[in-house]
N, C-alpha and C positions, 0 to 999 in steps of 0.2 A: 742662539735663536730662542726664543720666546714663547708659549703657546699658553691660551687663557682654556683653563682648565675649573672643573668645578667635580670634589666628591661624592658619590653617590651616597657614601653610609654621612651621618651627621659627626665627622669628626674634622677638629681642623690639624693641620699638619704643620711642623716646622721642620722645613727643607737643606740642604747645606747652602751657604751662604746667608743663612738668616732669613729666606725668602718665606714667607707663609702662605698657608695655602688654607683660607678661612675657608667653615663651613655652613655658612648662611648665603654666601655669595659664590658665583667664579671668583679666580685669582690671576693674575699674571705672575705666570714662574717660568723661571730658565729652564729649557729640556734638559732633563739628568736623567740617572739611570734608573734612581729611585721612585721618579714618576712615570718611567715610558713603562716599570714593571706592573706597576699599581694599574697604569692603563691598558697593559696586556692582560690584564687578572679580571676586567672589569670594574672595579673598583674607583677608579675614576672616568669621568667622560670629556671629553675634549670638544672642548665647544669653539675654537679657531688656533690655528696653528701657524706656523713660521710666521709671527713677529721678529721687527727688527730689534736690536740685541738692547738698545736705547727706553722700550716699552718699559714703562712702569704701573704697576700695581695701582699705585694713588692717584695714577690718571683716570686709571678705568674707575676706581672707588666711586670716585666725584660724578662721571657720567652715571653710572649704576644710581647713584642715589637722586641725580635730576633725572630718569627713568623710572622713577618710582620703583625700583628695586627688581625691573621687571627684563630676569637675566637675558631673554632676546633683545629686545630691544637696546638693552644698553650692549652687547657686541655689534649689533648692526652703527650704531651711534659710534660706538668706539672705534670700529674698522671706519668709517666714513672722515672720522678725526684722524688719522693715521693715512690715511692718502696724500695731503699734500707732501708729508715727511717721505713716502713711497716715491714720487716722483721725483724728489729734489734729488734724493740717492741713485734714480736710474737715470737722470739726467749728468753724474759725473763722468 
């Protein structure tokens, strides 16, 4: 599962599997142990959760950036891009 997350302090992180987790934007990362602690500490905030395991980071990038940087909007853009892929899988 998948959840687009974004740092509070201005630091970016490199997560296991090479996944990053920039700190000018949210990121899409794999739930692990090392972010669900950080987001029990506070330290990060989870801005949507359980993505399908397929999300990618460089999808969301591209909306975030034709959103003009502007991080609600580009999750709401992002979640509404992610629908028809939601349906096709509860459709098996």
């Amino acid at each position: 599962m998948k959840q687009i997350v974004k740092p509070k302090n201005p630091h970016m992180l490199l997560l296991n599997g090479g996944e990053v987790m920039f700190d000018h934007r949210p990121s899409v990362v794999t739930e692990q142990d090392y972010v669900q602690a950080r987001i029990a500490k506070g330290e990060i905030k989870v801005l949507e959760g359980e993505l399908p395991d397929e999300t990618k980071d460089s999808d969301f990038e591209k909306i975030w950036e034709a959103e003009k940087r502007d991080d609600q909007k580009a999750v709401k853009a992002f979640l509404a891009s992610l629908k028809p892929a939601k349906k096709a899988e509860a459709d098996k």
